[in-house]
LOFISE-939027 format. One line per field, with one value per atom (N, C-alpha, C): residue number from 1; residue in one letter; atom name; x, y, z. Coordinates in pm, whole numbers, padded with zeros to 5 digits. Example, Ala and Ser with C-alpha at 12.3 -4.5 7.8 and 13.67 -1.06 7.14 Angstrom:
# residues 2
k (1 1 1 2 2 2) $
r (A A A S S S) $
a (N CA C N CA C) $
X (01319 01230 01320 01285 01367 01290) $
Y (-00569 -00450 -00330 -00225 -00106 00003) $
Z (00780 00780 00780 00708 00714 00787) $
END
This chain:
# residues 274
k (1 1 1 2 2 2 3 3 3 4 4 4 5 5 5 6 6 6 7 7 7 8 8 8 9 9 9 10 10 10 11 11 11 12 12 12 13 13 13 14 14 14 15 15 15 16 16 16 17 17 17 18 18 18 19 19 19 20 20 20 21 21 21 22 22 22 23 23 23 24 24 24 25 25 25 26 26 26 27 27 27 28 28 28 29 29 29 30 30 30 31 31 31 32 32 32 33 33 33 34 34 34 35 35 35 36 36 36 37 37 37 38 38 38 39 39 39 40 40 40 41 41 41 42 42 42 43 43 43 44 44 44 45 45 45 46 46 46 47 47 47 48 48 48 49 49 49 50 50 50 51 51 51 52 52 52 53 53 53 54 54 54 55 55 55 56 56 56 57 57 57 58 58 58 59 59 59 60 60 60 61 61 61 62 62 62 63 63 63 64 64 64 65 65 65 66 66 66 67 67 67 68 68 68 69 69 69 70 70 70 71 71 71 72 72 72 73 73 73 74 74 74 75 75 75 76 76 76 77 77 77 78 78 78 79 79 79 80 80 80 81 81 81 82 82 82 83 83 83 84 84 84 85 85 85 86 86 86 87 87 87 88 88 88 89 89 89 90 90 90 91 91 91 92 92 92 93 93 93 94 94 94 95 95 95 96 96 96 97 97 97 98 98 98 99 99 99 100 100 100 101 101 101 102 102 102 103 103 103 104 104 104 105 105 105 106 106 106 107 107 107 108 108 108 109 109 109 110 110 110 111 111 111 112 112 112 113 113 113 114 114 114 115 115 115 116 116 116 117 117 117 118 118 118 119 119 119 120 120 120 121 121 121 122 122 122 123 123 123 124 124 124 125 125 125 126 126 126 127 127 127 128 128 128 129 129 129 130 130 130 131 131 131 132 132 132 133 133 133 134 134 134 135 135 135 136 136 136 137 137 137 138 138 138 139 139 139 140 140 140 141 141 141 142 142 142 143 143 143 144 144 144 145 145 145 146 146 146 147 147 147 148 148 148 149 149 149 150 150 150 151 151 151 152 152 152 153 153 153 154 154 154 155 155 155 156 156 156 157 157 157 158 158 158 159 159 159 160 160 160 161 161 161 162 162 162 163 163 163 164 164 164 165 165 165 166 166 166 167 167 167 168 168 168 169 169 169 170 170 170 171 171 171 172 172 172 173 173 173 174 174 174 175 175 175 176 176 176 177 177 177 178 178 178 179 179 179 180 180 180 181 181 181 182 182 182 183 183 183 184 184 184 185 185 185 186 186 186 187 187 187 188 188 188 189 189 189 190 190 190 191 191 191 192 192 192 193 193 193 194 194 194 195 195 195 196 196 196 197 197 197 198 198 198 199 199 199 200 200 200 201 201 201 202 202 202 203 203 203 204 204 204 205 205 205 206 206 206 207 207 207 208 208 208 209 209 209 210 210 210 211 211 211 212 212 212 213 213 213 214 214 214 215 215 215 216 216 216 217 217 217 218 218 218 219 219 219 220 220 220 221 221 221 222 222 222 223 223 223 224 224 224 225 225 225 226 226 226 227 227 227 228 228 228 229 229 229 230 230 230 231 231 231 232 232 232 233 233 233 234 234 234 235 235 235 236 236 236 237 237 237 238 238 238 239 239 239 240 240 240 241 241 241 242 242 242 243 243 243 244 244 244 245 245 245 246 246 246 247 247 247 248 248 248 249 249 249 250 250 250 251 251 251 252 252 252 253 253 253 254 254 254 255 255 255 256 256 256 257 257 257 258 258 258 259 259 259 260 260 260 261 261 261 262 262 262 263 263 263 264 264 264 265 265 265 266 266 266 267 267 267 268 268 268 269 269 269 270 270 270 271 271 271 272 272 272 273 273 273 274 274 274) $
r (X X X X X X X X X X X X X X X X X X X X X X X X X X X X X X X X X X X X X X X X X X X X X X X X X X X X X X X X X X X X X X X X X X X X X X X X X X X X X X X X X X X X X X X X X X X X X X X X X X X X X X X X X X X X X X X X X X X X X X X X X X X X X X X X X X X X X X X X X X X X X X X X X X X X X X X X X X X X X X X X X X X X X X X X X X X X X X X X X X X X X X X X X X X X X X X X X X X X X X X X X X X X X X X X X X X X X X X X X X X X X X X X X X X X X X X X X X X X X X X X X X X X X X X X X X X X X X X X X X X X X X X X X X X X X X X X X X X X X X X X X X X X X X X X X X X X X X X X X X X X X X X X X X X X X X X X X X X X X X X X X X X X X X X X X X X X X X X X X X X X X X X X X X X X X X X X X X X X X X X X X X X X X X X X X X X X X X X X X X X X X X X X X X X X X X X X X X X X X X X X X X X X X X X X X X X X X X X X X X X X X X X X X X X X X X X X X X X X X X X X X X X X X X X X X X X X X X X X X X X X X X X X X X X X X X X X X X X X X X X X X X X X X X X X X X X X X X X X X X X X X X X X X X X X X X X X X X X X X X X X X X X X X X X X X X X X X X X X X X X X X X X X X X X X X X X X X X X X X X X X X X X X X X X X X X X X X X X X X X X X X X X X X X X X X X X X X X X X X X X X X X X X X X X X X X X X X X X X X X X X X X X X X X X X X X X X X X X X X X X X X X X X X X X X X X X X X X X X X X X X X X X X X X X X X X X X X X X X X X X X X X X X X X X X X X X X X X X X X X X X X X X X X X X X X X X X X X X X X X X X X X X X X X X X X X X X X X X X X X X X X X X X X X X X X X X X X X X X X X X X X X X X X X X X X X X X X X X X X X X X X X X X X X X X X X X X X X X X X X X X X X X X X X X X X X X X X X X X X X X X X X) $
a (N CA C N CA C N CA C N CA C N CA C N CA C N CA C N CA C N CA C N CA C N CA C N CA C N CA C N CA C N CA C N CA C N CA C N CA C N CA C N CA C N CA C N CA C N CA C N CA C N CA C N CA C N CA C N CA C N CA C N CA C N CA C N CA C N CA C N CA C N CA C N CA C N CA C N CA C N CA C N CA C N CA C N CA C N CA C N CA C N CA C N CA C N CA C N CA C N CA C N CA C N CA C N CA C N CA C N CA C N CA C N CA C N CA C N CA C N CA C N CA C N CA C N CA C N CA C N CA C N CA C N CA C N CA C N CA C N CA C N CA C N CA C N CA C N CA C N CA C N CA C N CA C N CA C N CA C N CA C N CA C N CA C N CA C N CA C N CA C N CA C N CA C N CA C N CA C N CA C N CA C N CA C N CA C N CA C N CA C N CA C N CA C N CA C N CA C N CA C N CA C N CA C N CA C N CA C N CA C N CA C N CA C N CA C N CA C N CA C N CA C N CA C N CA C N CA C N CA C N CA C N CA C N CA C N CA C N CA C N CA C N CA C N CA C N CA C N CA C N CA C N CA C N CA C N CA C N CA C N CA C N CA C N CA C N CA C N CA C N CA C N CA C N CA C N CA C N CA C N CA C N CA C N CA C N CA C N CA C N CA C N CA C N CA C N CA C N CA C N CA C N CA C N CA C N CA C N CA C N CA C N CA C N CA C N CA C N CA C N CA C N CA C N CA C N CA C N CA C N CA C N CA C N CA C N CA C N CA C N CA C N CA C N CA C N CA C N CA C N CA C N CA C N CA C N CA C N CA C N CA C N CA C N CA C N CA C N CA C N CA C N CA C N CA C N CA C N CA C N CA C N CA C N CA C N CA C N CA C N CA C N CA C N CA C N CA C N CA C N CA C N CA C N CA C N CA C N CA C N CA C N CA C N CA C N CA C N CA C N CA C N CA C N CA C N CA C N CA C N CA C N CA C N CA C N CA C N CA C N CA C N CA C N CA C N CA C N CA C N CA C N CA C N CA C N CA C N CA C N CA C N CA C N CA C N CA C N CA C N CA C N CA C N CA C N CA C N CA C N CA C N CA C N CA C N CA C N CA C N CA C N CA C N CA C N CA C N CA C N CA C N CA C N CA C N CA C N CA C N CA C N CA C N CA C N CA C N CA C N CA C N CA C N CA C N CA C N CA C N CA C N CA C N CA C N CA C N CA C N CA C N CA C N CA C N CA C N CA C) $
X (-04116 -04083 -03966 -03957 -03858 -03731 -03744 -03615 -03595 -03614 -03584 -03576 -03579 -03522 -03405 -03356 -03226 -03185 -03190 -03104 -03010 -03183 -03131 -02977 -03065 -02959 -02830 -02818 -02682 -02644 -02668 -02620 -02574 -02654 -02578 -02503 -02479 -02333 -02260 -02269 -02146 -02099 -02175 -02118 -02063 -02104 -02068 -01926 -01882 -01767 -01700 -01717 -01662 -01612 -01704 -01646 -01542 -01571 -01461 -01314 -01324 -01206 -01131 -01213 -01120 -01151 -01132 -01085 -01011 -00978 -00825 -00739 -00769 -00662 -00601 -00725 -00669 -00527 -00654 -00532 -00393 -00382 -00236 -00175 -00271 -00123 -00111 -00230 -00178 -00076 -00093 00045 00188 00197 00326 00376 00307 00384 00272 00407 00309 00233 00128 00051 00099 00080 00182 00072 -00056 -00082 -00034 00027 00075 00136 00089 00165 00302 00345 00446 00530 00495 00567 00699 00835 00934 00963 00961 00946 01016 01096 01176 01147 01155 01158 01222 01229 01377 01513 01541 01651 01698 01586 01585 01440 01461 01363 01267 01174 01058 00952 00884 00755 00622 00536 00448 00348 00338 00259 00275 00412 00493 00439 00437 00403 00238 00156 00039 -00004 00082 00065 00099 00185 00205 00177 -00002 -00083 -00029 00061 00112 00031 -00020 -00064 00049 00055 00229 00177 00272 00268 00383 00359 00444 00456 00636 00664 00731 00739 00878 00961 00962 01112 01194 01270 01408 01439 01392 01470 01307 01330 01251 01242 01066 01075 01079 01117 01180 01050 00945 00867 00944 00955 00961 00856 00807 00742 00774 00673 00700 00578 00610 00498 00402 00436 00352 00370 00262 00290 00370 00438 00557 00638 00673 00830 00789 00704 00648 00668 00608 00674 00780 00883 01024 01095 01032 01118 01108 00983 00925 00946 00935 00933 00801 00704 00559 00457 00428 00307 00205 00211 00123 00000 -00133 -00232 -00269 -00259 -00263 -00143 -00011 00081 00142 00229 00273 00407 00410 00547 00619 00647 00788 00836 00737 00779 00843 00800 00835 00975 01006 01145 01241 01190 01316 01347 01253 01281 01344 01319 01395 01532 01553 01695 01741 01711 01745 01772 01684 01737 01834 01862 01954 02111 02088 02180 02228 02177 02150 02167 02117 02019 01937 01868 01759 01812 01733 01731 01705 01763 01729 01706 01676 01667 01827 01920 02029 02027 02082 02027 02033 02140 02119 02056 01989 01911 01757 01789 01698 01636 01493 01424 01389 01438 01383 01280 01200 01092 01183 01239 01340 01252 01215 01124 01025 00917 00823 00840 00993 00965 01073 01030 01099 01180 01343 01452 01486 01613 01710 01812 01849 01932 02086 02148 02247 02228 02174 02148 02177 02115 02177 02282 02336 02494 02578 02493 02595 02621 02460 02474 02558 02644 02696 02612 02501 02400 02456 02430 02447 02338 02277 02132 02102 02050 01965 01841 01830 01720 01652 01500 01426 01300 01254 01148 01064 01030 00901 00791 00769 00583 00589 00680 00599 00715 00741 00855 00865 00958 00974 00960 00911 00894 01009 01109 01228 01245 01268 01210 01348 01418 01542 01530 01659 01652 01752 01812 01896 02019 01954 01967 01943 02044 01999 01886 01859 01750 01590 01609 01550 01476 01581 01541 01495 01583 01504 01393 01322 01190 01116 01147 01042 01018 01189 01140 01180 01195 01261 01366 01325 01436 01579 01614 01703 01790 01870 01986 02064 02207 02325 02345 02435 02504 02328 02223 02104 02099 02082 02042 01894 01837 01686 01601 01691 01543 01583 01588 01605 01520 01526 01435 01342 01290 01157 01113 01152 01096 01017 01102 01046 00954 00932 00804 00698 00738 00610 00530 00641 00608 00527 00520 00462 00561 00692 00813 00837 00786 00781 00691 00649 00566 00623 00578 00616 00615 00700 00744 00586 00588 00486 00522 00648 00686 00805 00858 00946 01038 01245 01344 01375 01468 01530 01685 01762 01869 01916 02015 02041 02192 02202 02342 02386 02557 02580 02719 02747 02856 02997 03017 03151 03123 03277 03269 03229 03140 03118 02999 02927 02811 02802 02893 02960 02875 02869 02837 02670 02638 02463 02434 02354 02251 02101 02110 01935 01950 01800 01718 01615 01656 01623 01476 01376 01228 01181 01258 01216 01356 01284 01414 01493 01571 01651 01729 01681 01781 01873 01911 01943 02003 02117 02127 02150 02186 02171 02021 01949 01845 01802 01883 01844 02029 02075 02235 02305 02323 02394 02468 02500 02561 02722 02751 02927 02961 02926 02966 02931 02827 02839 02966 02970 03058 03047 02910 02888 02736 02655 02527 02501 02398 02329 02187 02205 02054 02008 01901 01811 01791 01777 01759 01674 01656 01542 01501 01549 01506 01496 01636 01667 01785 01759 01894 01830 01963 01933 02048 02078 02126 02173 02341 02399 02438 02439 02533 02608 02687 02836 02773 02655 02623 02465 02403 02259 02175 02082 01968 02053 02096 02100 02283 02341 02442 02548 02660 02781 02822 02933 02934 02847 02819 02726 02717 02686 02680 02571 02562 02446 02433 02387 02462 02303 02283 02232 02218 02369 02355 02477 02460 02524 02630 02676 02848 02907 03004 03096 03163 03241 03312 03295 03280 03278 03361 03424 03591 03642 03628 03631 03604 03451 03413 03427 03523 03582 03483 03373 03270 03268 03379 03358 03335 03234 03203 03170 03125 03067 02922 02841 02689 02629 02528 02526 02342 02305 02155 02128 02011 01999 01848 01894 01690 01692 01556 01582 01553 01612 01644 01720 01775 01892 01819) $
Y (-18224 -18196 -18283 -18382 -18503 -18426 -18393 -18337 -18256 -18151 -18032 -18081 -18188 -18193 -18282 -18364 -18404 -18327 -18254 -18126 -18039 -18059 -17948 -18045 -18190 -18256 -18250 -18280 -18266 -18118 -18038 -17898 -17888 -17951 -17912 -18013 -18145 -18190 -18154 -18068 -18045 -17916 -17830 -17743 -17790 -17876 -17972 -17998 -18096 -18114 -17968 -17935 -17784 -17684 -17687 -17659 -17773 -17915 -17959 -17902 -17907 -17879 -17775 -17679 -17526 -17533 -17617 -17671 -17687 -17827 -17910 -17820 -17703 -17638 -17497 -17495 -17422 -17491 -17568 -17683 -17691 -17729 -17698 -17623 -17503 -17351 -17338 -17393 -17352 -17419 -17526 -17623 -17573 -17518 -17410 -17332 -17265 -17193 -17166 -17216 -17205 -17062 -17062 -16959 -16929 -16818 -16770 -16856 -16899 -17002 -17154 -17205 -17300 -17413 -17493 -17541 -17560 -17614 -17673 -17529 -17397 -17326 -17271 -17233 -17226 -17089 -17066 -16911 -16887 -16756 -16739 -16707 -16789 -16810 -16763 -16671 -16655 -16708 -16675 -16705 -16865 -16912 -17036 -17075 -17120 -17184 -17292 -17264 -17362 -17348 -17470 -17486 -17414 -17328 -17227 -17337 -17431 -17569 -17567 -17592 -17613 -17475 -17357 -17216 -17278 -17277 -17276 -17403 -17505 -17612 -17559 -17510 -17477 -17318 -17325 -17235 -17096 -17049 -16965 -16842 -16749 -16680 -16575 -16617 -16551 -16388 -16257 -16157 -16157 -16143 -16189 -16042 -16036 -15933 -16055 -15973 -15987 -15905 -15816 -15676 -15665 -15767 -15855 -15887 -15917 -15952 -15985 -16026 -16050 -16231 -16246 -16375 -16443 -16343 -16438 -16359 -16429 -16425 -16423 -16304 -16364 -16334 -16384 -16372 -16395 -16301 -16284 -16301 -16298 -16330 -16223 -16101 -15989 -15868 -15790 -15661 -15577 -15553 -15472 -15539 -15679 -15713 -15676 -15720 -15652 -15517 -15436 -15297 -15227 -15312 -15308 -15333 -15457 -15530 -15407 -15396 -15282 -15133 -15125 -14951 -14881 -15017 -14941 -14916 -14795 -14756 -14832 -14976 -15040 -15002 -15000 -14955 -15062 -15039 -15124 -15171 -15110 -15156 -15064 -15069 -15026 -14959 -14841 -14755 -14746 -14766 -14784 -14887 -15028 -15176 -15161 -15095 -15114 -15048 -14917 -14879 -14946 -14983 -15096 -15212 -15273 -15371 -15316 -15242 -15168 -15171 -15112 -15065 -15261 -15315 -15476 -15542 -15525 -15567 -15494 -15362 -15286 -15301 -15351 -15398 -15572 -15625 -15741 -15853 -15811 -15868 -16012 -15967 -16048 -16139 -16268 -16295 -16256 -16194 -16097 -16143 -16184 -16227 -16215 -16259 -16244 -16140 -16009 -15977 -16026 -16129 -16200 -16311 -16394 -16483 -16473 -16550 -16546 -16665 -16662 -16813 -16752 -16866 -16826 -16952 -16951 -17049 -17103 -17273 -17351 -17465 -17480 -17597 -17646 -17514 -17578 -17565 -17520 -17549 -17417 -17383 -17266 -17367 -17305 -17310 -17201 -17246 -17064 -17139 -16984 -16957 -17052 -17002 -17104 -17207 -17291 -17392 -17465 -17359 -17426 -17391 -17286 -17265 -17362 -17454 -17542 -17637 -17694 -17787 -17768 -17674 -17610 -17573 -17560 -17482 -17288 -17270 -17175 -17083 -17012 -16942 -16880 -16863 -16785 -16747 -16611 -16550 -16443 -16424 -16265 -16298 -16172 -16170 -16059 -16097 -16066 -16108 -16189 -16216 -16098 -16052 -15914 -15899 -15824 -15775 -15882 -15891 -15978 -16152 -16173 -16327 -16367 -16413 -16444 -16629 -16596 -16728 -16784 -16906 -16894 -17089 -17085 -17115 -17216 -17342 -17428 -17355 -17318 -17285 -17180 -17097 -16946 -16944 -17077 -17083 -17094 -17170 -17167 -17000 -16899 -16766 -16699 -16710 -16628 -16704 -16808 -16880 -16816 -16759 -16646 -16504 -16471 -16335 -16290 -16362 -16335 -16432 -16465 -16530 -16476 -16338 -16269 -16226 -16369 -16331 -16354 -16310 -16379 -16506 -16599 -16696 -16797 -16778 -16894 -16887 -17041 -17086 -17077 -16973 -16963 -17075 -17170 -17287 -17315 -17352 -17467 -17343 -17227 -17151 -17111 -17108 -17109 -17237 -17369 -17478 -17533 -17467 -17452 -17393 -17258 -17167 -17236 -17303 -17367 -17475 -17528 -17656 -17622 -17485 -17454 -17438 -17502 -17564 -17417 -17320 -17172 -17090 -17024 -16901 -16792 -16729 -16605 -16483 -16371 -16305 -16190 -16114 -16030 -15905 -15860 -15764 -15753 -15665 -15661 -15610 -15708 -15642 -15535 -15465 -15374 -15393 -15497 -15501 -15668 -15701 -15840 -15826 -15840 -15813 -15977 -15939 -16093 -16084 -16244 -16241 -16203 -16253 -16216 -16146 -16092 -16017 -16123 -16016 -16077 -16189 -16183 -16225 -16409 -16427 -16553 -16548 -16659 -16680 -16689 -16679 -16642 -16529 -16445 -16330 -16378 -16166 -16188 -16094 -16110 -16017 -15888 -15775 -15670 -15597 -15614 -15586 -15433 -15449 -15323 -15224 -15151 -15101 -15156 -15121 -15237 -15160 -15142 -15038 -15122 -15211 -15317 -15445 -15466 -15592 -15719 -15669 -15794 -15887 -15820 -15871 -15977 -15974 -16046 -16147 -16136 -16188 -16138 -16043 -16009 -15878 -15881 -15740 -15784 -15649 -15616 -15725 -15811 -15936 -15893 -15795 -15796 -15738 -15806 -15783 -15736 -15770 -15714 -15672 -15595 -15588 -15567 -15702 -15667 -15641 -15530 -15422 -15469 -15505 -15533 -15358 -15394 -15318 -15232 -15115 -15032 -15024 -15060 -15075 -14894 -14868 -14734 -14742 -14610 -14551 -14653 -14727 -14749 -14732 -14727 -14626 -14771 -14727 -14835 -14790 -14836 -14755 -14805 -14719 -14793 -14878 -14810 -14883 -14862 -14933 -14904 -14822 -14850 -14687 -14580 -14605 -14535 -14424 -14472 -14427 -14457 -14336 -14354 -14327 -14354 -14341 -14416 -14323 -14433 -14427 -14495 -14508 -14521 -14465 -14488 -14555 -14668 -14695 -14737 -14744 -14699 -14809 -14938 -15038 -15103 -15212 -15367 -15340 -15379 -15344 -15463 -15505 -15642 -15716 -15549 -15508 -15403 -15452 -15318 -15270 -15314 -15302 -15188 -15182 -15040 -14898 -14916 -14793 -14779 -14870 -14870 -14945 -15008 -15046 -15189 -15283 -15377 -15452 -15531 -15583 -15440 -15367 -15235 -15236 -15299 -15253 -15307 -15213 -15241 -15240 -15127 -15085 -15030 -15051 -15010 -14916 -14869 -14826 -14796 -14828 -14791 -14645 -14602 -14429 -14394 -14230 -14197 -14189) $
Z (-09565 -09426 -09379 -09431 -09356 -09432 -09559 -09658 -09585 -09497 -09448 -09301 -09246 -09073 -09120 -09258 -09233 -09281 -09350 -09418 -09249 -09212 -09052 -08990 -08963 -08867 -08926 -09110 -09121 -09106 -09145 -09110 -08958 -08875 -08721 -08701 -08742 -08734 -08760 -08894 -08971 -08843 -08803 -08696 -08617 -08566 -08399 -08481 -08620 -08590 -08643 -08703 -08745 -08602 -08498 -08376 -08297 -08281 -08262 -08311 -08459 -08558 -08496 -08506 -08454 -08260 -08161 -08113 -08072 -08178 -08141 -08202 -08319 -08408 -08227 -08181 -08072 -07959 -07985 -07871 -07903 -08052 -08092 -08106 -08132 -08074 -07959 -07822 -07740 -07665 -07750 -07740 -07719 -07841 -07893 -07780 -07720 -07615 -07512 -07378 -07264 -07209 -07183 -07092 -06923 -06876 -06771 -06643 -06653 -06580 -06590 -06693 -06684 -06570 -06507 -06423 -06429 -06542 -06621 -06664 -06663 -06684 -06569 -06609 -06494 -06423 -06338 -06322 -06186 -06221 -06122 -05944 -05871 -05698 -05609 -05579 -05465 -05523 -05598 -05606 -05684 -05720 -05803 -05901 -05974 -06096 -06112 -06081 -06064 -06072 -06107 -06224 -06124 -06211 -06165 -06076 -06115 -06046 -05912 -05896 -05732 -05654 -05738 -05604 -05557 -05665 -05665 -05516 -05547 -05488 -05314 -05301 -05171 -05095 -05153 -05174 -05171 -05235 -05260 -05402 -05358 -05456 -05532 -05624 -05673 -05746 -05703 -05746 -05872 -05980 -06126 -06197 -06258 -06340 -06424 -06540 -06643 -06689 -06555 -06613 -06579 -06540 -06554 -06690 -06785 -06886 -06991 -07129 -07192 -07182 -07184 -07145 -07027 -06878 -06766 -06682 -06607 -06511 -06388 -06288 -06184 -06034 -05954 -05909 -05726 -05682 -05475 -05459 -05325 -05168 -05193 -05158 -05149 -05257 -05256 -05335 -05311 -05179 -05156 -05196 -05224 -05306 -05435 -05517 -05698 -05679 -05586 -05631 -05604 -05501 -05435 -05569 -05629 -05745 -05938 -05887 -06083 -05997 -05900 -05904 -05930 -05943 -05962 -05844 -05829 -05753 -05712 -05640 -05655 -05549 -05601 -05484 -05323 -05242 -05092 -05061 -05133 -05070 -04967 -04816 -04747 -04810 -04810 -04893 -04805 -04679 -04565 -04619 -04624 -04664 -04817 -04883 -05028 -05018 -04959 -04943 -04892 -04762 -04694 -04819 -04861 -04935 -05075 -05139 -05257 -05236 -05087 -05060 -05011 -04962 -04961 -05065 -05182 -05309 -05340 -05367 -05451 -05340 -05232 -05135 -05174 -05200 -05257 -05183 -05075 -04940 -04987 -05123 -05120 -05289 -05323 -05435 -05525 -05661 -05774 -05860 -06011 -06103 -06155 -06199 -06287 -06436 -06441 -06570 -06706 -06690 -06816 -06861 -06748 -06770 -06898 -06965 -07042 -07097 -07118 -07120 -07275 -07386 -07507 -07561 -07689 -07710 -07825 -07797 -07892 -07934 -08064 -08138 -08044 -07952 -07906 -07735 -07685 -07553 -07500 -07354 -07335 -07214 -07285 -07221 -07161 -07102 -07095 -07210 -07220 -07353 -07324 -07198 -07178 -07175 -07174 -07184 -07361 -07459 -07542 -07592 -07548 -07576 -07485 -07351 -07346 -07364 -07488 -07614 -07724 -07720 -07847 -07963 -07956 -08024 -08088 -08200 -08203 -08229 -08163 -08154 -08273 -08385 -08432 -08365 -08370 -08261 -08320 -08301 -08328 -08158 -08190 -08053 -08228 -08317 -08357 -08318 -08297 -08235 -08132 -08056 -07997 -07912 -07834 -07704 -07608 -07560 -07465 -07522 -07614 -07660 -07754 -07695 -07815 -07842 -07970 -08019 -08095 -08077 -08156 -08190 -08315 -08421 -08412 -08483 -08424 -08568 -08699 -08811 -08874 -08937 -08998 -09049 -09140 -09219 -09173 -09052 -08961 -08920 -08866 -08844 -08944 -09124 -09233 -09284 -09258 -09306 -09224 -09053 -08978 -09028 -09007 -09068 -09255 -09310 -09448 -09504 -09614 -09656 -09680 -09685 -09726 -09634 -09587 -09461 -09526 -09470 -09521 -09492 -09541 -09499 -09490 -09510 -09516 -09671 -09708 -09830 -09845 -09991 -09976 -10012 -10064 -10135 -09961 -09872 -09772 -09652 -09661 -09598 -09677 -09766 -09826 -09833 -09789 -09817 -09635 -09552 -09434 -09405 -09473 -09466 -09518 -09689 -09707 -09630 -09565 -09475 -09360 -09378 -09217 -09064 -09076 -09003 -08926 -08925 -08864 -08850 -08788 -08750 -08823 -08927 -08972 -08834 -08862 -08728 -08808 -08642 -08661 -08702 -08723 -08779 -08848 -08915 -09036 -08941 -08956 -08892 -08955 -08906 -08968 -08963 -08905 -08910 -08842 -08834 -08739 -08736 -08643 -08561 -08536 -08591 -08614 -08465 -08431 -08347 -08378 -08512 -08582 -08664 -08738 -08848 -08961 -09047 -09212 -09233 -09086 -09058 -09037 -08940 -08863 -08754 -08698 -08565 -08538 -08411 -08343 -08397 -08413 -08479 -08397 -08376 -08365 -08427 -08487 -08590 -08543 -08497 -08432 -08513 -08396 -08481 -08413 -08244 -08226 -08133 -08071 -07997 -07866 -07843 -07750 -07626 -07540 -07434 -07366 -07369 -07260 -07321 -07446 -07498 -07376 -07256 -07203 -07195 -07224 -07181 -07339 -07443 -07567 -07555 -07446 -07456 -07593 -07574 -07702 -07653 -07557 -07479 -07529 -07610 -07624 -07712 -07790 -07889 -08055 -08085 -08194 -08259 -08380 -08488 -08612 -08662 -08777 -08780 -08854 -08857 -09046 -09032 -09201 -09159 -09266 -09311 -09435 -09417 -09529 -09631 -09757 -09840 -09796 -09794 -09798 -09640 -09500 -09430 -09323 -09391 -09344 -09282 -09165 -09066 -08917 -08890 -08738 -08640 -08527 -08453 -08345 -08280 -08190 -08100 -07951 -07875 -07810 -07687 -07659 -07526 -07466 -07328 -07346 -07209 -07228 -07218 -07204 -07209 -07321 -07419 -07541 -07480 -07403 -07365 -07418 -07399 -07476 -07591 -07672 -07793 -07888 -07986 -08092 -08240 -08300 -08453 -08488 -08631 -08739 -08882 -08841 -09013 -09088 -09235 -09351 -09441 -09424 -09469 -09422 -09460 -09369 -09364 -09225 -09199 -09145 -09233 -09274 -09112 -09101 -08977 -08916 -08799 -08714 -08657 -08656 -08648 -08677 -08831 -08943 -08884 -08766 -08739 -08567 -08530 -08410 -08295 -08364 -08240 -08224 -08288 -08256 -08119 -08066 -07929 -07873 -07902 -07779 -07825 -07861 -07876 -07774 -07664 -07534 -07546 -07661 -07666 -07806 -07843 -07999 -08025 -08154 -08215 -08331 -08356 -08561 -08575 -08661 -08662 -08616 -08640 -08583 -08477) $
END
C-alpha cells in the first residue's frame, strides 16, 4: 500500500511540473507576439499611435478594425465610426450617423489611418516598417503565419530559414543553420513567388503566400523589379494597379528583369494563377 501512494504522489508531481512546463512554454510564445488586448500594444487613435493601455485607461471602450492595412489596428469611440470606417452593416448602429460620417472621412474631415502605414513583427517586437527603413535596414518580408501578420527579416537568410531555404542571393548552410537553431518560425504556408526591389533579385523582397489586391498595404506598391518563382510553383499573375486593375502579366518562372516585359516598378496587386 505505501508502494502504491508514493508511486501516486510521484506521478502527480510529475503532472504538477509537467503542467508548469507547458506553461512557461506558453508564456514564451505569447511572448513573441503581442495579443490585440495587450496594453503595451500600439494602435491607431485619431489620427496618432498609442499604446492600447492608454485608451483602456481613460475608460475608453475601443471599437477595433484592421482594414487599413495588414497588421495596423485602428480603433473609435462608437460603432457608427467602425462602420463609417469598414463599410460594415453593423447591428444598433444609427445609418444617418454612419453616412454623415462615411462622407466626413471620404471628405477627409476626420483622422484616417495612412494607407501605407504598416506595423510589421521585427526579432520579437512590432514596429512600423518605416521605421526600419530609417535604420537603413533592408526588409526581408513574408506574412505566412496567416494574412495580415507580416513578419520581416534583418537578412535574406533570415526570410529563407522561414519560408525555404531556396532564395536567391541567401547562403543555404547560414539559413539552414538558423532553422536548426530554432532562430525562426517556419511560415504556415508555401510561397509561390517573391518579388524583389531591383533587378536580378537586389534589394528588400517579400515572399508572396497569398493574394494581394492592394501592394500598398505590404509597402511594396510600384518598386518591384524582379520576381523569383520557385520551381514547380506554377502560373502567378501581376498587375498594373490595385484590385487586380490595369495592365497585367503572367509569368511561369523567375524574371531577372522586368524591364524586359515592360513592367518594371508597375506591380500595384497580385494572385497566384492566371
Amino acid at each position: 500500500m505505501i508502494g502504491i501512494q508514493q508511486r501516486l504522489r510521484i506521478a502527480g508531481l510529475g503532472l504538477v511540473l509537467l503542467g508548469a512546463g507547458a506553461l512557461a512554454l506558453l508564456g514564451i510564445g505569447a511572448a513573441t507576439r503581442l495579443p490585440w488586448g495587450d496594453p503595451a500594444r500600439p494602435v491607431w487613435y485619431k489620427g496618432r499611435l498609442v499604446p492600447f493601455g492608454e485608451l483602456i485607461a481613460q475608460g475608453i471602450a475601443p471599437k477595433r478594425h484592421d482594414g487599413a492595412g495588414p497588421g495596423v489596428i485602428a480603433c473609435y469611440d462608437t460603432n457608427e465610426e467602425l462602420a463609417a470606417a469598414t463599410g460594415l452593416d453593423l447591428p444598433g448602429t444609427d445609418p444617418e450617423k454612419v453616412r454623415a460620417l462615411r462622407s466626413a472621412m471620404g471628405a477627409g474631415s476626420m483622422s484616417t489611418l495612412p494607407p501605407c502605414y504598416v506595423l510589421v513583427w521585427y526579432y520579437g517586437q512590432l514596429v512600423p516598417f518605416e521605421a526600419l527603413l530609417a535604420q537603413g535596414i533592408e526588409p526581408h518580408c513574408h506574412d505566412g503565419q496567416g494574412p495580415g501578420v507580416l513578419t520581416c527579416y534583418r537578412t535574406n537568410e533570415g526570410l529563407a530559414a522561414a519560408t525555404g531555404p531556396k532564395l536567391p542571393s541567401a547562403r543555404p548552410e547560414e539559413a539552414e543553420a538558423l532553422r536548426r537553431q530554432g532562430a525562426v518560425v517556419p511560415v504556415a504556408c508555401a510561397y509561390y513567388a517573391v518579388v524583389r526591389e531591383h533587378a536580378y533579385y537586389g534589394g528588400r523582397n517579400f515572399a508572396l503566400c497569398y493574394d494581394y489586391n492592394d501592394f500598398r498595404a505590404i509597402n511594396f506598391n510600384d518598386i518591384a523589379s524582379s520576381i523569383w518563382i520557385p520551381s514547380g510553383a506554377g502560373a502567378s499573375t501581376y498587375f498594373e494597379h490595385i484590385n487586380d486593375g490595369g495592365d497585367r502579366r503572367t509569368f511561369t518562372a523567375r524574371v531577372p528583369d522586368l524591364t524586359a516585359y515592360g513592367f518594371n516598378d508597375r506591380i500595384s496587386s497580385a494572385r497566384r494563377g492566371r
